[in-house]
N, CA, C and O atoms as a printed pandas DataFrame, in Angstrom:
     atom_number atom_name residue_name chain_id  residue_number  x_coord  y_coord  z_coord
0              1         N          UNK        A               1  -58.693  -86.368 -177.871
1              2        CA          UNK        A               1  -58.662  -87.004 -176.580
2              3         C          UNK        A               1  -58.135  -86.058 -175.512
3              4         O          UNK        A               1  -58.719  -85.903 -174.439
4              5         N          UNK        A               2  -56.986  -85.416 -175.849
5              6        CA          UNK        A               2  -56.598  -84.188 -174.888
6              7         C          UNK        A               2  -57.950  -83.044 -174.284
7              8         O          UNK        A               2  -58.181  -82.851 -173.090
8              9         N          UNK        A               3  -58.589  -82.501 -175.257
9             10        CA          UNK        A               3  -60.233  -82.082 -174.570
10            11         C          UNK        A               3  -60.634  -83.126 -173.602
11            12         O          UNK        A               3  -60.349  -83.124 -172.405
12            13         N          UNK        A               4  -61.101  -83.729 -174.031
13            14        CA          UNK        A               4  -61.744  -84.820 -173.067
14            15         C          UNK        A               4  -60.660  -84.495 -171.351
15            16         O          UNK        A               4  -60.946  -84.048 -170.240
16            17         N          UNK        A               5  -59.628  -84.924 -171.882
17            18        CA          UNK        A               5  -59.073  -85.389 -170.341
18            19         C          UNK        A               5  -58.731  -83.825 -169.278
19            20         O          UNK        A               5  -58.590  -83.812 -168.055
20            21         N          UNK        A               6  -58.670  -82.623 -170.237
21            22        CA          UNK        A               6  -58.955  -81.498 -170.019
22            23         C          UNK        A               6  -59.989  -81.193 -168.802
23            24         O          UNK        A               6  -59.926  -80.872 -167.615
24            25         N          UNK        A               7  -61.196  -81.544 -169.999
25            26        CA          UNK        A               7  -62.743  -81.723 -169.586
26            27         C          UNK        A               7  -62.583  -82.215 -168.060
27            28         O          UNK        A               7  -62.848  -81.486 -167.104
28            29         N          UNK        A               8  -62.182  -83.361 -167.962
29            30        CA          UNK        A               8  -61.960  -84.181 -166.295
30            31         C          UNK        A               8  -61.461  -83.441 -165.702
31            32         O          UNK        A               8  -62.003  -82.830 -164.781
32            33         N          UNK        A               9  -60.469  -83.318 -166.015
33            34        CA          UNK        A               9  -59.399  -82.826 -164.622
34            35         C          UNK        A               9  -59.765  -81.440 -164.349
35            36         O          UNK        A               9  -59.260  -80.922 -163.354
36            37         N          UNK        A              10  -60.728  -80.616 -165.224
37            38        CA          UNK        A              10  -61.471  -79.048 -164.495
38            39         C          UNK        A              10  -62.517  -79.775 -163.651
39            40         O          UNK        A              10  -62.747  -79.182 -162.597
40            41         N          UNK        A              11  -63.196  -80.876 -163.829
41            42        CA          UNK        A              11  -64.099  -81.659 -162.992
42            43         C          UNK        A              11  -64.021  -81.930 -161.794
43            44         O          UNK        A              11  -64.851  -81.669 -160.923
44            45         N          UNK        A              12  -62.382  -82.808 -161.619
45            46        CA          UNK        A              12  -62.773  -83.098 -160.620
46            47         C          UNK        A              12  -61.321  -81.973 -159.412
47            48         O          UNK        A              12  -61.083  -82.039 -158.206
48            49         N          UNK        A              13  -60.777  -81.190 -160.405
49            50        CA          UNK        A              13  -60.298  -79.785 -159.502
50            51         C          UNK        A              13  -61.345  -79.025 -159.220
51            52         O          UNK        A              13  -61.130  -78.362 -158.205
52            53         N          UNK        A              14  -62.627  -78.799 -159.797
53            54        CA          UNK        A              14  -63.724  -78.425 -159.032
54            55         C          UNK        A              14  -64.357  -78.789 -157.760
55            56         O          UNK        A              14  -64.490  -78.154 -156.714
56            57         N          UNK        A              15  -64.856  -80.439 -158.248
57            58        CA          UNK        A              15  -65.307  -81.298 -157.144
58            59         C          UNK        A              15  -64.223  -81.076 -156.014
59            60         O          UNK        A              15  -64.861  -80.732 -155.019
60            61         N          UNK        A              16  -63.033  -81.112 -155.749
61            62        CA          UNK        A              16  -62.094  -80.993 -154.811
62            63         C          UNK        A              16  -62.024  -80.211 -153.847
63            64         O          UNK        A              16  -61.784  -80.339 -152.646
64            65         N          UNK        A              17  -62.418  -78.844 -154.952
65            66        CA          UNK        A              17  -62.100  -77.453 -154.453
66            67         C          UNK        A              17  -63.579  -77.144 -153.583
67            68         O          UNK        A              17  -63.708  -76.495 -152.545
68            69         N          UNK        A              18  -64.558  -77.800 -154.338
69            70        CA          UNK        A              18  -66.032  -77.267 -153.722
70            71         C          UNK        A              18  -65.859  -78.477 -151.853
71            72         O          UNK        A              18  -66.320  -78.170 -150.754
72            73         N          UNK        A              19  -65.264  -79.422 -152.128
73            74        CA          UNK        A              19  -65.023  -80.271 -150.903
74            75         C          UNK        A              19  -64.268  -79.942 -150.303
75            76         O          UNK        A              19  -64.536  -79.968 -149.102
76            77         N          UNK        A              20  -63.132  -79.526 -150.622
77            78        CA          UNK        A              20  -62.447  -78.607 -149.172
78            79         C          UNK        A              20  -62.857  -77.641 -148.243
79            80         O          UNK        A              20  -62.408  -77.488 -147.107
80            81         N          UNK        A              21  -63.767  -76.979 -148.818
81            82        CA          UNK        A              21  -64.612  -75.865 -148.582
82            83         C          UNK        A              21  -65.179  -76.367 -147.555
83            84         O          UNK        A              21  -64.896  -75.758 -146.523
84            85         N          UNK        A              22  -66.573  -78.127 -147.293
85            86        CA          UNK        A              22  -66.791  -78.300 -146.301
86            87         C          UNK        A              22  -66.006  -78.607 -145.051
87            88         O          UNK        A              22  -64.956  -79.249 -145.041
88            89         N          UNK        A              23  -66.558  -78.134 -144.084
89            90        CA          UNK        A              23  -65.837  -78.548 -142.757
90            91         C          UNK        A              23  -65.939  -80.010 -142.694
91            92         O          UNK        A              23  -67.020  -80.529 -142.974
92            93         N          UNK        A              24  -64.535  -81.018 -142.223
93            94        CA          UNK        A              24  -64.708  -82.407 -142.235
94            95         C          UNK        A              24  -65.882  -82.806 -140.942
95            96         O          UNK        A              24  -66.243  -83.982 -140.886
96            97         N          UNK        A              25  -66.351  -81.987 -140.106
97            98        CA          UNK        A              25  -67.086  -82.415 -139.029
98            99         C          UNK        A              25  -68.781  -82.116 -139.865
99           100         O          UNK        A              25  -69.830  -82.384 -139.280
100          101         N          UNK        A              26  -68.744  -81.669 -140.950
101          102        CA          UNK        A              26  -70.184  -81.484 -141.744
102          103         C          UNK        A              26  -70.065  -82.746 -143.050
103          104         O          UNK        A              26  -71.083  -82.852 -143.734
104          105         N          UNK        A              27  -69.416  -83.260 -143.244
105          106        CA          UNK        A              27  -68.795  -84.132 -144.276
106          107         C          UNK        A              27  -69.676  -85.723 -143.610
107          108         O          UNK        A              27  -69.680  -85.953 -142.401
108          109         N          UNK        A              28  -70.259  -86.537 -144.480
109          110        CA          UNK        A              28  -70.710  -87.709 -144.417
110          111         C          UNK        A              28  -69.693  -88.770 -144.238
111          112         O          UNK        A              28  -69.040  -89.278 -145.150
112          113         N          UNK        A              29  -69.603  -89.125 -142.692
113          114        CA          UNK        A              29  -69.110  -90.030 -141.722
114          115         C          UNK        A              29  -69.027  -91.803 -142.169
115          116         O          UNK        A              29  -69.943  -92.471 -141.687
116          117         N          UNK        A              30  -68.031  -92.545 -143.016
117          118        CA          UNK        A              30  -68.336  -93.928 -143.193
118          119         C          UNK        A              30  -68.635  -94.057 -141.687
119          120         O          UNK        A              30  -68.407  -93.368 -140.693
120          121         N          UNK        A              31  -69.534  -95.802 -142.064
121          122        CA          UNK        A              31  -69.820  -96.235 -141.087
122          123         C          UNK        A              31  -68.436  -96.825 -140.007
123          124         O          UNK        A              31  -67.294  -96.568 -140.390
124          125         N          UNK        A              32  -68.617  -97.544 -138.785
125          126        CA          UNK        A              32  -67.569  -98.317 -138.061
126          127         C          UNK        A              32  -67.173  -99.142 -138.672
127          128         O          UNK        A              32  -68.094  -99.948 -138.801
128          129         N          UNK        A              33  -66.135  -99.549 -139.275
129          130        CA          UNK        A              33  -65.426 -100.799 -139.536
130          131         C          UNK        A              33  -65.606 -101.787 -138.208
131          132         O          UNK        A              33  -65.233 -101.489 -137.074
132          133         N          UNK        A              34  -66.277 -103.063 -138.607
133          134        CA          UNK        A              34  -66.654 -103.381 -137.715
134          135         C          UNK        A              34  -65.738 -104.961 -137.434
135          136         O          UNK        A              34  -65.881 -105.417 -136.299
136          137         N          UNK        A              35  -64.816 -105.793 -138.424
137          138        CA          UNK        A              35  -64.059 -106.134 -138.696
138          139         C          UNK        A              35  -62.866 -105.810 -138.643
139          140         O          UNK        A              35  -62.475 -105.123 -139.586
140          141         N          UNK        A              36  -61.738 -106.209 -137.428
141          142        CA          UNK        A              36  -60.392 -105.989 -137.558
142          143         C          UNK        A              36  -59.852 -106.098 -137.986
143          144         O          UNK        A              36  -58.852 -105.462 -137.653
144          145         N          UNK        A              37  -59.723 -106.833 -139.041
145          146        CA          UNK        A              37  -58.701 -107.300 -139.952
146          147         C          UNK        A              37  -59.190 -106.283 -141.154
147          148         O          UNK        A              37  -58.225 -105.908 -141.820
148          149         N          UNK        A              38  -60.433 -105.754 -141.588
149          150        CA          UNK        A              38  -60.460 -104.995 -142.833
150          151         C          UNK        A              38  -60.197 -103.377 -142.319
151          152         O          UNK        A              38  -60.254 -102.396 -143.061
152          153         N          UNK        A              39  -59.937 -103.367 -141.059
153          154        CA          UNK        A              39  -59.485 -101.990 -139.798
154          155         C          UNK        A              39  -58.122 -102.083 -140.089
155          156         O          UNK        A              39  -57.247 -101.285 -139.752
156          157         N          UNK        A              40  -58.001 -103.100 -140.730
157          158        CA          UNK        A              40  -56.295 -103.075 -140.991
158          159         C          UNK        A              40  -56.078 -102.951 -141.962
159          160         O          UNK        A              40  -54.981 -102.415 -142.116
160          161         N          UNK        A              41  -56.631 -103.202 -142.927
161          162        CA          UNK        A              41  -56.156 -103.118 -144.244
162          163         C          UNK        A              41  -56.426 -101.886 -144.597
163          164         O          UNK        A              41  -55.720 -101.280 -145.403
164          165         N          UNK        A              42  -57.407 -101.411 -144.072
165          166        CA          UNK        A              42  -57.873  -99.714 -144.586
166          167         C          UNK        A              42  -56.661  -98.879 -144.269
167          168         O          UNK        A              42  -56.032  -98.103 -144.988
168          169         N          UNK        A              43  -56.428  -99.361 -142.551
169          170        CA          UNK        A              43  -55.823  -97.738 -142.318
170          171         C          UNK        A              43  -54.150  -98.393 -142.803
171          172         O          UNK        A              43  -53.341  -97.561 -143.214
172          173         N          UNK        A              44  -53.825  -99.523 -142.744
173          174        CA          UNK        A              44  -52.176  -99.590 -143.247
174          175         C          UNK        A              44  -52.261  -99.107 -145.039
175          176         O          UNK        A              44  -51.219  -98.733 -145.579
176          177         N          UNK        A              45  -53.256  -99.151 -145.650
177          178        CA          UNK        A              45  -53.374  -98.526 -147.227
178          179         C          UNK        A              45  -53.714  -96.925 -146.830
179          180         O          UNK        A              45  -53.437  -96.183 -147.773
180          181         N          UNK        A              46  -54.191  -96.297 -145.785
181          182        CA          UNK        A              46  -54.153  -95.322 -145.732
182          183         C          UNK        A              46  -52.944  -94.399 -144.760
183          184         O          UNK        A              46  -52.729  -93.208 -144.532
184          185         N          UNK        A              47  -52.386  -95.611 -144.396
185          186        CA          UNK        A              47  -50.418  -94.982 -143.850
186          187         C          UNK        A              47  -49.632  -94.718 -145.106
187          188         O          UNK        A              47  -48.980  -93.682 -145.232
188          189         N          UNK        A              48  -49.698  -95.769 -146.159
189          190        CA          UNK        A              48  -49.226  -95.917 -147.089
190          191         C          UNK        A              48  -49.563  -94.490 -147.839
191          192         O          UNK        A              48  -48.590  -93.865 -148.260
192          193         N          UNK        A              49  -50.549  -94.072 -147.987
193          194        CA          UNK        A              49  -51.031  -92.356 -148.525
194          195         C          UNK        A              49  -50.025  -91.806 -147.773
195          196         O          UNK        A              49  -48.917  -91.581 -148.260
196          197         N          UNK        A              50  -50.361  -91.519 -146.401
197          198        CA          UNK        A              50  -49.858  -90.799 -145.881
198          199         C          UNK        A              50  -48.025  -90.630 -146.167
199          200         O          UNK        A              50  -47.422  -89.557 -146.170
200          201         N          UNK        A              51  -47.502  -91.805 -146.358
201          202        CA          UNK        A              51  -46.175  -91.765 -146.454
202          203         C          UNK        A              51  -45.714  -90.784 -147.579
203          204         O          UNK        A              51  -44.885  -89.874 -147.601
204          205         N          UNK        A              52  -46.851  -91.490 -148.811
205          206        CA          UNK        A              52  -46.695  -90.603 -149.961
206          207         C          UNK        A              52  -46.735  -89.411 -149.646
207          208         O          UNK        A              52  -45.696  -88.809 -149.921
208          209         N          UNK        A              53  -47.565  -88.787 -149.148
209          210        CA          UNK        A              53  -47.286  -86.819 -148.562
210          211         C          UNK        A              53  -48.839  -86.629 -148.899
211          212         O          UNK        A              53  -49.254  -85.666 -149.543
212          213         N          UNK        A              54  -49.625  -87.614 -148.413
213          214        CA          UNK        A              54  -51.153  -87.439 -148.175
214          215         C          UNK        A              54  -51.101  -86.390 -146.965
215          216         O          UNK        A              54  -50.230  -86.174 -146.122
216          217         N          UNK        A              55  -52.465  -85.769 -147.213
217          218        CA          UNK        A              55  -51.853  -84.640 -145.726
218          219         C          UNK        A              55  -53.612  -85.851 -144.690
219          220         O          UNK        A              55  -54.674  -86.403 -144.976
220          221         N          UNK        A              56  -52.658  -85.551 -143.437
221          222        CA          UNK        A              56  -53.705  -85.941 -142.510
222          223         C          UNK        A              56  -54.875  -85.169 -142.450
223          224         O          UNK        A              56  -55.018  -83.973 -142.702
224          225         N          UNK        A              57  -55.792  -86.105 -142.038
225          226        CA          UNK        A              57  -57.523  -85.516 -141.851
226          227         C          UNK        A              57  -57.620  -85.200 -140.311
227          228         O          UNK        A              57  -58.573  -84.673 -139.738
228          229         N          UNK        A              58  -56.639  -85.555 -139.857
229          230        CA          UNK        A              58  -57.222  -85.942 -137.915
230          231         C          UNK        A              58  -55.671  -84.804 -137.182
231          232         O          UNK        A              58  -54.663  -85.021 -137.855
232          233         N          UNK        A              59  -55.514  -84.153 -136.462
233          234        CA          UNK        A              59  -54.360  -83.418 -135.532
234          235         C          UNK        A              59  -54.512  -84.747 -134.267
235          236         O          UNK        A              59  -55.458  -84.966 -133.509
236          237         N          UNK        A              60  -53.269  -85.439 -134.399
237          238        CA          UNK        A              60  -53.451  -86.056 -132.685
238          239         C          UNK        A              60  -52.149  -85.439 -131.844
239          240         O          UNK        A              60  -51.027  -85.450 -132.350
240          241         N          UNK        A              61  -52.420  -84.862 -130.418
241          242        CA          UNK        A              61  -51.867  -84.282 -129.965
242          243         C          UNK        A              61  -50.679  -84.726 -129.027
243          244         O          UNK        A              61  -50.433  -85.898 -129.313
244          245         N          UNK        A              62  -49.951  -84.344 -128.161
245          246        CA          UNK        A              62  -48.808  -84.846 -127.866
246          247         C          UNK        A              62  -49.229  -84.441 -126.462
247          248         O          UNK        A              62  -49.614  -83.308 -126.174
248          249         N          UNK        A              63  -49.114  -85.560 -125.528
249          250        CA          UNK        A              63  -49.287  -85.405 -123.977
250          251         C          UNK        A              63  -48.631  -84.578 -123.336
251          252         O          UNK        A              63  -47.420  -84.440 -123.512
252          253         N          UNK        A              64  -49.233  -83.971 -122.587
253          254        CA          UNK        A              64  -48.395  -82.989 -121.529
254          255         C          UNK        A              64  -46.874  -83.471 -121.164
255          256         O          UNK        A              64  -46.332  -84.538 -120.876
256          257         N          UNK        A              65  -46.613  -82.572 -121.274
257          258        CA          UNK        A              65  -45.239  -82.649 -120.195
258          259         C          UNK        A              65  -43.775  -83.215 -121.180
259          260         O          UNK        A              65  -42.589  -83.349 -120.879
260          261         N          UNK        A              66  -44.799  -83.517 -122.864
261          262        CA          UNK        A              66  -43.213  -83.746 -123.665
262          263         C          UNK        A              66  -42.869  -83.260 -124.286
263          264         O          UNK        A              66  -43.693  -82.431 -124.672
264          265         N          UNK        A              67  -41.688  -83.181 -124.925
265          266        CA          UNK        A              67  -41.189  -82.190 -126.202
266          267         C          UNK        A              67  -41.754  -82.725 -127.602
267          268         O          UNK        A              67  -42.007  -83.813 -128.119
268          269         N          UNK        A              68  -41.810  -81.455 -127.913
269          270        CA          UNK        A              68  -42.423  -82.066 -129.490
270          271         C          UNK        A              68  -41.121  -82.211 -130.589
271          272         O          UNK        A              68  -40.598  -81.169 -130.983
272          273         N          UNK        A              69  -40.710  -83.270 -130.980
273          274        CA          UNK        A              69  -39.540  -83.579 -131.841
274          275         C          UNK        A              69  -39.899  -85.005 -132.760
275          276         O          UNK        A              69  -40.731  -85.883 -132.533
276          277         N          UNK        A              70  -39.363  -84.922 -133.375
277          278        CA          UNK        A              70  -38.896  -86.054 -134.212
278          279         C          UNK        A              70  -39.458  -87.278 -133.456
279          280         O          UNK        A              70  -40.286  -87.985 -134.029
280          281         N          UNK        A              71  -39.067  -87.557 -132.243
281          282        CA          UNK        A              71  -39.375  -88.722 -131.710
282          283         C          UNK        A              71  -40.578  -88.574 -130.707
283          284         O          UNK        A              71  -40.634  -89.459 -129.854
284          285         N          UNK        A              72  -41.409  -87.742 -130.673
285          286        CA          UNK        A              72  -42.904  -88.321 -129.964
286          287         C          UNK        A              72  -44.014  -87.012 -131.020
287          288         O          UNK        A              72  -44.917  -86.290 -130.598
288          289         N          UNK        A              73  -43.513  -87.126 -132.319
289          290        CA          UNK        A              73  -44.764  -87.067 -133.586
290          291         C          UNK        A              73  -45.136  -88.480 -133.734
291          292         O          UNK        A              73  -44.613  -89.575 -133.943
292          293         N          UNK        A              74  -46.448  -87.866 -133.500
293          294        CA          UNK        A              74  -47.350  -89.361 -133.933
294          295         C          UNK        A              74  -47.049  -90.128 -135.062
295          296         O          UNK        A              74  -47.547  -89.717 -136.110
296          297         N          UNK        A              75  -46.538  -90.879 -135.104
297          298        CA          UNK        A              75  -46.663  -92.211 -136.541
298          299         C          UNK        A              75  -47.787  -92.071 -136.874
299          300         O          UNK        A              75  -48.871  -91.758 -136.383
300          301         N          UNK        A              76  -47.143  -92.503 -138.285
301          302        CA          UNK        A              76  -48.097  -92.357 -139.691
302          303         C          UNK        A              76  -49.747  -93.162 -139.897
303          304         O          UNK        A              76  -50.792  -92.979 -140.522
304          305         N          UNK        A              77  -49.089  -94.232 -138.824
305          306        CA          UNK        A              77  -49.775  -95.421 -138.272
306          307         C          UNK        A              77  -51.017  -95.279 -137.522
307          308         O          UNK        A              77  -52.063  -95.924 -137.444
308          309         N          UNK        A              78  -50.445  -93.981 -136.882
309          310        CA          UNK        A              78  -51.668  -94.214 -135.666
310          311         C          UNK        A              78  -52.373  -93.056 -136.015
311          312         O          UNK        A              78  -53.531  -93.062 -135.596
312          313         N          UNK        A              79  -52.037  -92.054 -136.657
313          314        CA          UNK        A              79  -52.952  -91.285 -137.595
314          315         C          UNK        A              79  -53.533  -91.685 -138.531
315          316         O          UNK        A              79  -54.536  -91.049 -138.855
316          317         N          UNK        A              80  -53.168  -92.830 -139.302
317          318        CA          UNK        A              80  -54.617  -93.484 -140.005
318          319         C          UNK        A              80  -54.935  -94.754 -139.367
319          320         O          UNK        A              80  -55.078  -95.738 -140.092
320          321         N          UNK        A              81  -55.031  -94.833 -138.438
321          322        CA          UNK        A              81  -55.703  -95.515 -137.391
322          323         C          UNK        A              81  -56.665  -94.578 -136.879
323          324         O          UNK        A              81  -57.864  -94.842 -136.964
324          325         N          UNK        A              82  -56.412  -93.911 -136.553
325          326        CA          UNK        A              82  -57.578  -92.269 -136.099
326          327         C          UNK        A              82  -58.394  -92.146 -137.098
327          328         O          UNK        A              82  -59.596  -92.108 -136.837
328          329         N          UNK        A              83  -57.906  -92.044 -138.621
329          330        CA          UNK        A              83  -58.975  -91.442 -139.510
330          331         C          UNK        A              83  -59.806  -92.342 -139.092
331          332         O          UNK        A              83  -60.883  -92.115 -138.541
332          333         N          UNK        A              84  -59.125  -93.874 -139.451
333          334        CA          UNK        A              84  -60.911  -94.727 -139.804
334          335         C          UNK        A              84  -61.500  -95.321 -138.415
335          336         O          UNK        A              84  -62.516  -95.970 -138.167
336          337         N          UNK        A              85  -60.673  -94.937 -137.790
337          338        CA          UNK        A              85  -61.809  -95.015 -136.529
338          339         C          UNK        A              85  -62.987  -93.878 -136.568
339          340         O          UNK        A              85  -64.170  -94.048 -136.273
340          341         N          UNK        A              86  -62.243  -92.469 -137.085
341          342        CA          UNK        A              86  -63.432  -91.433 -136.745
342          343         C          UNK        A              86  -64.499  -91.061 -138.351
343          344         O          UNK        A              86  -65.387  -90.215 -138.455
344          345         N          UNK        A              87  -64.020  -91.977 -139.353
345          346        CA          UNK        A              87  -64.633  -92.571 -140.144
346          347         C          UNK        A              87  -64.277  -91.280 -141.457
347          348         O          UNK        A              87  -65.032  -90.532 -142.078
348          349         N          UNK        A              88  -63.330  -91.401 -141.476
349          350        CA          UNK        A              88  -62.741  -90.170 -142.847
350          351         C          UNK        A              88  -62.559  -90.621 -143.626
351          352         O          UNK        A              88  -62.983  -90.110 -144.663
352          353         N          UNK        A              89  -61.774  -91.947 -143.711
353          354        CA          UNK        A              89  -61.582  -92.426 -144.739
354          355         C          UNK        A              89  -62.627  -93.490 -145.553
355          356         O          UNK        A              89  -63.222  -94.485 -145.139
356          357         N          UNK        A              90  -62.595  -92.880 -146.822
357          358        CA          UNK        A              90  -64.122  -93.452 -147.692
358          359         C          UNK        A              90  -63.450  -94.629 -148.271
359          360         O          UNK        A              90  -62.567  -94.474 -149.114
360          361         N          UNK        A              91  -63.958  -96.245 -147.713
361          362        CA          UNK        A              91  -63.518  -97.350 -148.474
362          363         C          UNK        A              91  -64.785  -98.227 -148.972
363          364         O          UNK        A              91  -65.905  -98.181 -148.464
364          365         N          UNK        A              92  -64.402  -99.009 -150.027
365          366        CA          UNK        A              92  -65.296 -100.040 -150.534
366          367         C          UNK        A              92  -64.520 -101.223 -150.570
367          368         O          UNK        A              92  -63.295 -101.300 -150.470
368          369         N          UNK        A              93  -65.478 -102.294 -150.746
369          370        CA          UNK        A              93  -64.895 -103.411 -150.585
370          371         C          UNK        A              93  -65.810 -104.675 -151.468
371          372         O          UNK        A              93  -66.984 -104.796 -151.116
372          373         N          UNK        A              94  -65.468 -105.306 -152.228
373          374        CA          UNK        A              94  -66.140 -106.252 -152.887
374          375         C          UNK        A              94  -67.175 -106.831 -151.995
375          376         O          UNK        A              94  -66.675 -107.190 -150.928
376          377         N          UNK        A              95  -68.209 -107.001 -152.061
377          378        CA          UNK        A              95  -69.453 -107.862 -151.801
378          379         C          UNK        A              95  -70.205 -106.589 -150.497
379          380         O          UNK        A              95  -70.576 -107.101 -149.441
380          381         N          UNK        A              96  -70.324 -105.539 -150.600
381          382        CA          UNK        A              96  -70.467 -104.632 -149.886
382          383         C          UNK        A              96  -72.226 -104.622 -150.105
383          384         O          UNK        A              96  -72.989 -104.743 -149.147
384          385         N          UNK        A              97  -72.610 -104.486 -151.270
385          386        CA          UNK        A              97  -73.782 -104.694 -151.701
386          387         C          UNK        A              97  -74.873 -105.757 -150.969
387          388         O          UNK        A              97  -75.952 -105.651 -150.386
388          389         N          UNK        A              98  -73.789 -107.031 -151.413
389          390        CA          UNK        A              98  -74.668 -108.131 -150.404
390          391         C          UNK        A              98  -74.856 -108.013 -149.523
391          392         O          UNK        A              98  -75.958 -108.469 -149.216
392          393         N          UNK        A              99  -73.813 -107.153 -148.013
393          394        CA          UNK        A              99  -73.997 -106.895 -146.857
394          395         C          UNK        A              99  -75.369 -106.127 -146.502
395          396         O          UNK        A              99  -76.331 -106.487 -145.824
396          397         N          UNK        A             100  -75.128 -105.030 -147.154
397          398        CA          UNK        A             100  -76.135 -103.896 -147.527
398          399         C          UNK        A             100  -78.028 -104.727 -147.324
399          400         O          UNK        A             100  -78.840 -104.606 -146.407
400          401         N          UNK        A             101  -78.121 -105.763 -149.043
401          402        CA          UNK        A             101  -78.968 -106.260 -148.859
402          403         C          UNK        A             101  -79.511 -106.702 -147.932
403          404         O          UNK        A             101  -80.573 -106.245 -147.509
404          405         N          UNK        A             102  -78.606 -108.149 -147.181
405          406        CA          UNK        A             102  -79.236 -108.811 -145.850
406          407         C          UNK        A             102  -79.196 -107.882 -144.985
407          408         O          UNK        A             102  -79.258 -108.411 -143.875
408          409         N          UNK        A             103  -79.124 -106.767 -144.905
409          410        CA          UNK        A             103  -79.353 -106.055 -143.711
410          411         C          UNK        A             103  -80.529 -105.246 -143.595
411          412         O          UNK        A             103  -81.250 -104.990 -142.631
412          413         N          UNK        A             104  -80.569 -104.756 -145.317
413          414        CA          UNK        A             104  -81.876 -104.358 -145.815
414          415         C          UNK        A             104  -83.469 -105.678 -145.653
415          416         O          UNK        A             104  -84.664 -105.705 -145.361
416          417         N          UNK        A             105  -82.255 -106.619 -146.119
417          418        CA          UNK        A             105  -84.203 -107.771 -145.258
418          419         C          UNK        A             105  -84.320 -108.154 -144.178
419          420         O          UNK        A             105  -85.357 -108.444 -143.582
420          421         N          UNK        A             106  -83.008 -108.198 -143.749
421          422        CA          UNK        A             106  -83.246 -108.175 -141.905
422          423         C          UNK        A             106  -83.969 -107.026 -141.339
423          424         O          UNK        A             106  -84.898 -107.293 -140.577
424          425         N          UNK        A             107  -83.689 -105.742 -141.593
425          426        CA          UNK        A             107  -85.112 -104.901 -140.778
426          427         C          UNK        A             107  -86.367 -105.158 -141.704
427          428         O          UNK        A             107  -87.390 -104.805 -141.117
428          429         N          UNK        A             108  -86.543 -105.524 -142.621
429          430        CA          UNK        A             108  -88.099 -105.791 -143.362
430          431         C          UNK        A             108  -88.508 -106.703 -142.234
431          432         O          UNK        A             108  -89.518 -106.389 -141.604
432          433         N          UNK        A             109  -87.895 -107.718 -141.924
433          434        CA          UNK        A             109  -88.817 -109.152 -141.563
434          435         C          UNK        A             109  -88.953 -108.801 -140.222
435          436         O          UNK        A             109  -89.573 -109.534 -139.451
């Protein structure tokens, strides 16, 4: 069993390594969260990364004219509020499929 899990983890330290490589502005964009409340659940599970020592996808910058300290670094908050607005973060969600479908027979008809 140790091979095996070997086997993975050169897998997906590959897959990782070959994805860092792309630039995130060449990288396939989720769509808009188009629902506020699942705009919430994404990016407060993706503050929650971040707390852990996820590194940010997005630089948001600090307005003219202030000091950069401790107290006007952007929260954790509003940097993954940024990702999934600018669509970095890759989520799924139960019944995603069905959406998919009726949308798929809505342009047929």
């Amino acid at each position: 069993m140790s091979d095996e899990s070997e086997v993975l983890e050169s897998e997906v330290a590959a897959e990782t390594e070959a994805a860092s490589k792309i630039p995130i502005e060449d990288r396939t964009r989720m769509p808009p969260v188009r629902s506020r409340f699942m705009f919430v659940d994404i990016a407060a599970l993706r503050a929650q990364q971040l707390r852990r020592g996820a590194l940010p996808r997005v630089t948001l910058t600090i307005p003219d004219g202030e000091i950069a300290g401790a107290e006007s670094a952007p929260k954790l908050e509003r940097i993954a509020m940024q990702e999934v607005e600018d669509g970095l973060i890759v989520y799924d969600y139960p019944g995603w499929d069905v959406v998919e479908e009726a949308a798929a027979a809505e342009k047929t008809s």
